[in-house]
N, C-alpha and C positions, 0 to 999 in steps of 0.2 A: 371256649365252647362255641359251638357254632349250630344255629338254627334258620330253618327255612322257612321261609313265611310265602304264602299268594297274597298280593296286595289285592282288597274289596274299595277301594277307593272310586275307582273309573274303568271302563271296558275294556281297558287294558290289560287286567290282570298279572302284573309282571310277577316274576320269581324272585321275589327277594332273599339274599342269604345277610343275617345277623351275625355279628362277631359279638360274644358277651364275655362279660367276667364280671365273679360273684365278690362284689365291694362289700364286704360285710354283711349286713341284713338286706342289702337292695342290690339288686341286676342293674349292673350299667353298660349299657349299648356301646361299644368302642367303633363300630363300622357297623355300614347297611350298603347292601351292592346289589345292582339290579332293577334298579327304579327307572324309570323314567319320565317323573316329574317331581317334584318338590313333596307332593302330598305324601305321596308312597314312602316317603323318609318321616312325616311327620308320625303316620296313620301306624309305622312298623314299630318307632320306639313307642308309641303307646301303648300297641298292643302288648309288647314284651315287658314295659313297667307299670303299666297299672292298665288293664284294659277294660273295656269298660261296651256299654251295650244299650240300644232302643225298644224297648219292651212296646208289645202291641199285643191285645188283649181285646175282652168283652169285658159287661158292665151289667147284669142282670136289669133291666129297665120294671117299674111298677110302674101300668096304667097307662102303659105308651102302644103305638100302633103296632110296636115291633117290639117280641121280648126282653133284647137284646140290644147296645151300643156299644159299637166298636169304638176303642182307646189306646192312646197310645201313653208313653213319657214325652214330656217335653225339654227334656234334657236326658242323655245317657246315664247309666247306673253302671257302675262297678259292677263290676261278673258276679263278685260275691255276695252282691245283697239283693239279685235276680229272685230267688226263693222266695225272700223276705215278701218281695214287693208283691209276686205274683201270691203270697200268700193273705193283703191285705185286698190286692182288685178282685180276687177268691168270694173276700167273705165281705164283699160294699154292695150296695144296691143303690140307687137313685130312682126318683120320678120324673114322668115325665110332665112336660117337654122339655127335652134334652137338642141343646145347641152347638154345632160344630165351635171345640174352642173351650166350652163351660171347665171349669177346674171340678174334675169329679172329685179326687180324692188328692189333699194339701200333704205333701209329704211324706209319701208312704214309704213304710218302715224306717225312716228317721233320715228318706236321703234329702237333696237337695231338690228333686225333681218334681210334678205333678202328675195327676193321672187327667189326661184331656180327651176329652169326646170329639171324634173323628166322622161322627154320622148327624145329622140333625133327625129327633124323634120326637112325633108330635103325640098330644095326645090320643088314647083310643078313641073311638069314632063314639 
């Protein structure tokens, strides 16, 4: 089977094409063509066996000069526990003062990653 991917890697965006076949329970990449750097080979078999994503979000803030703190993951989340996670930064709140870096929220929905504040928010006036 054959799949085509844009590589999001670098400004490059090359066209890559996938050669796959289905080993049992898991897709295994036989060829990738169309790259022109090393990353676009890393970035395409991951995207086709387990791909994965940087969530960036808000943070309801209590008591800060700004309602709101924007957040990110500090590590990628698998595609499929996207929902999960945006369903726990949903329903979190913190107070302020909120520091670029602070770990909002340890773990959400059971991944590996954190929920990190990307704004510093001081208190109301």
């Amino acid at each position: 089977m054959k799949k085509e991917l844009t590589c999001i890697v670098c400004p490059n965006g090359c066209q890559l094409e996938a050669t796959l076949e289905n080993g049992g329970p898991e897709i295994q990449v036989t060829e990738i063509t169309g790259n022109q750097c090393e990353k676009g080979l890393t970035w395409a078999e991951q995207e086709l066996t387990n791909p994965v994503r940087t969530i960036i979000s808000s943070v309801l803030v209590d008591g800060g000069d700004l309602p709101l703190v924007s957040v990110r993951t500090d590590a990628p989340v698998p595609l499929g526990a996207i929902f999960d996670v945006m369903k726990d930064i949903k329903a979190s709140k913190t107070k302020a003062p909120v520091a670029i870096g602070d770990i909002l929220i340890k773990s959400p929905a059971g991944t590996s990653c954190n929920i990190i504040a990307t704004k510093n928010i001081a208190p109301a006036p």
